[in-house]
N, C-alpha and C positions, 0 to 999 in steps of 0.2 A: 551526437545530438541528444539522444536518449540518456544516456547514462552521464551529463553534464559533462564533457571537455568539448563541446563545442558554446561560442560565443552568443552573445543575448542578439549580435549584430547577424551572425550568421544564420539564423532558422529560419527557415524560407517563411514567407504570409500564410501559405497553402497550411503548414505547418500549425503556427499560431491560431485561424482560424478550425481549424480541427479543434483543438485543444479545446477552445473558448466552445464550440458544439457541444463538447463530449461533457464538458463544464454545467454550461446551460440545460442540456437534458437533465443531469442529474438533477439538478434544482426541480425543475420541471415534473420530474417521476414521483416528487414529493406529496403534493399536493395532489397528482392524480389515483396515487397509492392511496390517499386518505377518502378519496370517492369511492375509489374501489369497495374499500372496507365498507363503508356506509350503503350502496348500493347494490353488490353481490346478492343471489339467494343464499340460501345457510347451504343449500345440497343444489345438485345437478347428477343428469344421467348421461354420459356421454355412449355415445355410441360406437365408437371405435375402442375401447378404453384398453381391452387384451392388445391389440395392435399398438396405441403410445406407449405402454408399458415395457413388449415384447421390444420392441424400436427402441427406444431407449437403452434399456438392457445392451441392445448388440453392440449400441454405438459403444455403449461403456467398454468393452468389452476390445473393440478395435480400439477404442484408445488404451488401451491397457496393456493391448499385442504393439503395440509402434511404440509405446514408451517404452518397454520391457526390449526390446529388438534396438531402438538407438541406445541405450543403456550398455547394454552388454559390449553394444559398440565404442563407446562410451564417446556418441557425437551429441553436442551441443546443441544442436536441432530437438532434439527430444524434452526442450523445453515448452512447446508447442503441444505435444500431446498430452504429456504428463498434466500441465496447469489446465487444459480445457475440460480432459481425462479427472482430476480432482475438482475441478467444479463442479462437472455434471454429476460424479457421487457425492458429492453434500446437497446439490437441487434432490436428487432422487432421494436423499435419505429426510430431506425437508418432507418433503411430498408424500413419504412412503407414510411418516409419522402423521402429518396433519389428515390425510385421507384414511387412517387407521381406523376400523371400531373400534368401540372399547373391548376388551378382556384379552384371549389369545391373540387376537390377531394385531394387537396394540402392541404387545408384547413382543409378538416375533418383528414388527417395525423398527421398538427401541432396539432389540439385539442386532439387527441388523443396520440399523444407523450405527451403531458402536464399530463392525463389520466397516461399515462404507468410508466414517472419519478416518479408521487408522491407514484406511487402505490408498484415501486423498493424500490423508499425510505423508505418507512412504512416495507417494508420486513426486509430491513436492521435497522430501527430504533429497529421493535419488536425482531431478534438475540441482538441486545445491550441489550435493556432492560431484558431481559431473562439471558442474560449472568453478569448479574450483580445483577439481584437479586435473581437468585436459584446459591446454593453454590454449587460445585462440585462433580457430581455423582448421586446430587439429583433430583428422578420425583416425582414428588408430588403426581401423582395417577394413578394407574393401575403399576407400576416398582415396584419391591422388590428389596431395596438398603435399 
């Protein structure tokens, strides 16, 4: 159903209406994104802010260990960590850059966005290469299939 051989007759409603949701927010996010901009203060203090950052970091971090671990395995599943795992370093490196001061501390943001892209990308390179060269259903060690 996802990856097209199934029929336009065959996708359940349940299905179609997802779709049409996931559809309609995005339109939706548009227009609220554009309030946002205009209504935000320029600065905030957050209170927990060593705690979202440190938080953050680990989860990176466990998804970095479950990609790197089904990889090795080299099971098809590990497309689940890898892609959530490379998102969260491009938010964090979003984040890391626009929350920057200017001078050093700008500085070691950009270097380390450089750091977080190449390391999203490798996420995403190792699901392709996994996903194309173990045929489907198969783990090569430790799964009974």
């Amino acid at each position: 159903m996802l990856t097209g051989s199934a029929s336009d007759t065959a996708v359940k409603p349940a299905f179609r209406w997802l779709v049409r949701l996931i559809a309609v927010s995005a339109v939706v996010l548009l227009p609220w994104a554009a309030y946002l901009a205009l209504s935000l203060p320029a600065s905030v203090s957050a209170r927990h802010w060593p705690v979202a950052w440190t938080g953050l970091d680990l989860v990176m971090a466990a998804g970095l260990a479950a990609t790197a671990w089904l990889a090795v395995r080299r099971d098809r599943r590990l497309a689940f960590p890898a892609v959530s795992t490379a998102t969260l370093l491009l938010v964090d490196a979003w984040f890391d850059v626009c929350t920057a001061p200017a001078g050093s501390a700008l500085v070691m943001a950009l270097a380390d966005m450089c750091v977080e892209i190449s390391v999203a990308g490798g996420c995403l390179a190792l699901t392709a290469a996994v996903w194309q060269s173990t045929p489907y259903g198969t783990v090569l060690q430790g799964g009974a299939r």
